[in-house]
N, C-alpha and C positions, 0 to 999 in steps of 0.2 A: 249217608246219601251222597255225600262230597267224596268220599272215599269212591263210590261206586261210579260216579260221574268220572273222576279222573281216570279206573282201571278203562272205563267204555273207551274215554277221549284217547288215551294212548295209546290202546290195543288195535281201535281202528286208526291210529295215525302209523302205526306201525304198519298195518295190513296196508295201506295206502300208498306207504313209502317204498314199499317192498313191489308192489304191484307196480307205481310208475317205475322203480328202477328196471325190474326186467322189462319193461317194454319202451322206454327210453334205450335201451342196447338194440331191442329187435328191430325201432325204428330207425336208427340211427345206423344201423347197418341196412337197408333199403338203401334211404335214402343215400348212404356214399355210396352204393351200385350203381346208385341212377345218378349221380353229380360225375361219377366216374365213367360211366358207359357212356356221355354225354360230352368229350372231351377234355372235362380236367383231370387231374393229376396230381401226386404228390402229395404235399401241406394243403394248397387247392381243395383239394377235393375231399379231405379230411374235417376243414373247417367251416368248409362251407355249410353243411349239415346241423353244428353245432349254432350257426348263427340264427336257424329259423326256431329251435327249439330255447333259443336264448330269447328270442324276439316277442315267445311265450310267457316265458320268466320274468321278464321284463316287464310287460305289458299289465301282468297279474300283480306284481308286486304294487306297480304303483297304485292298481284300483285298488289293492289294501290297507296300502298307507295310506287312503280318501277314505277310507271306509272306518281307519281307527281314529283320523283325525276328523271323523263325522263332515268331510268338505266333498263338493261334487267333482264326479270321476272324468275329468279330460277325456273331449271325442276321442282325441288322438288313441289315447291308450286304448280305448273297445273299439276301435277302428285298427288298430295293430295287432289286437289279441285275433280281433276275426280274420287279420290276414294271414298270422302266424298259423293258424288253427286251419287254414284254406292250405294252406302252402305244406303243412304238415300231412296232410288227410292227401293229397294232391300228388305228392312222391311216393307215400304208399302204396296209391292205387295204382301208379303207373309204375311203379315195379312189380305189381304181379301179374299186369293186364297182360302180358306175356303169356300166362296160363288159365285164360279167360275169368271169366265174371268171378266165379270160385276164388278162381287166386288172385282176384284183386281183392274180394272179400278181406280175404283169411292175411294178406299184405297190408292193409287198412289198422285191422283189429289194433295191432301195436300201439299206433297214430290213435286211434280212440282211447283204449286204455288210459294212454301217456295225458292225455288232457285231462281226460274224464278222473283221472286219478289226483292228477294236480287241480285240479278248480275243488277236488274234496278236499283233497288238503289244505286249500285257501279256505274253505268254508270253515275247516274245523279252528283255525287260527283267527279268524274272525268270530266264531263263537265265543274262542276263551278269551278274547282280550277285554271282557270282562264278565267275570262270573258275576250268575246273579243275586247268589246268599250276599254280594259284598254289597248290594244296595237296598237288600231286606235289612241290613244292620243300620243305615241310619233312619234320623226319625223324619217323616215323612214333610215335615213343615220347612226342615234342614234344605230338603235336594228339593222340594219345591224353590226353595228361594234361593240356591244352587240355579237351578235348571228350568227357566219359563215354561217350556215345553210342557214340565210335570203340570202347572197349574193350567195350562190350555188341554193337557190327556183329560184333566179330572172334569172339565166342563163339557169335553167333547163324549166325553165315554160317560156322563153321569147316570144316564138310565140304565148302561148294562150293567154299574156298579151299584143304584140301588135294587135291581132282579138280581144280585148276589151273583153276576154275572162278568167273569173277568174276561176283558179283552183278551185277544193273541198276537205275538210279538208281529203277527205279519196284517193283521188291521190296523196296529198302531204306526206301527211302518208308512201304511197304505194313505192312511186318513192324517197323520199330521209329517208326512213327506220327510222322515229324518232314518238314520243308517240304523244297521242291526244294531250295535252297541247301542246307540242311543236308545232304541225301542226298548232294549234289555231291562236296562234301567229305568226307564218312566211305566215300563208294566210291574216292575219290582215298586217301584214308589207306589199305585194304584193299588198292588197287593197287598200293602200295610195301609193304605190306606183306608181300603176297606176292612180288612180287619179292625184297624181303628174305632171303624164306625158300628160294625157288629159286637165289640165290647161296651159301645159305649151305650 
């Protein structure tokens, strides 16, 4: 099962990677047409392009690093990722509006891609940064007293778990307001927990 999780995880981080790279070039070539047709020049107009798709990168990584050290994500950064992502989508269209609504369409698509492909690959890297067999291996009284959270899931979620009823990473999310790793882990505690209780 671990075996097949990992072939899934890389094959799509592969498909992913591959996907943004070709349309990180198609956009990136727009966008110097239009930094270029617009009066710069040179290094200018070279770099400029790369600094809105940086401002992406940037933007994204830090809500990761919030997201693995379970801390809350600065406005700033989703206030820069939605401008990156405006400003990105933004020279696409105006380089193909030349060739009306069509080829601003199909001048866009790149600028979609290019996001839409990096925010999966952030997702999928906030997936792994903790699998969940690693928290079905301790014993559930451990990461309770590890982790308060575990022993606040089990009183908040106690009627789905005795209707033999397991929460999902994205109610436990919901309902005690903590990041996907975290949630990973206190549904893994709850899943031995109840089995605990179904053996016992």
């Amino acid at each position: 099962m671990m075996a097949a999780d990992g072939v899934v995880r890389w094959t799509t981080a592969g498909a992913v990677v591959g996907v943004a790279t070709i349309a990180a070039i198609a956009s990136y070539e727009h966008a110097y047409e239009l930094v270029r047709l617009h009066g710069e020049a040179g290094w200018t107009a070279r770099l400029v392009p790369l600094t809105v798709d940086g401002l992406i990168y940037a933007s994204s990584m830090v809500m990761l690093d919030c997201a693995r050290r379970q801390a809350p994500v600065p406005a700033l950064a989703r206030w820069l990722l939605g401008v990156g992502i405006t400003a990105t989508l933004t020279a696409n269209i105006a380089h193909g509006l030349g060739r009306g609504l069509m080829g601003a369409a199909v001048a866009a698509w790149p600028a979609v891609a290019l996001v839409g492909s990096y925010e999966l690959l952030m997702m999928i890297i906030r997936g792994g940064s903790c699998a969940p067999g690693d928290a079905l291996d301790e014993v559930p009284a451990r990461a309770a007293a590890v982790d308060p959270v575990a022993v606040r899931a089990a009183e908040a979620f106690a009627a789905e778990l005795e209707g033999d009823r397991l929460p999902s990473v994205r109610s436990i999310r919901a309902r005690l307001h903590v990041g996907q790793p975290r949630a990973q882990r206190v549904r893994a505690y709850l899943a031995a927990l109840a089995s605990e209780q179904l053996a016992g």
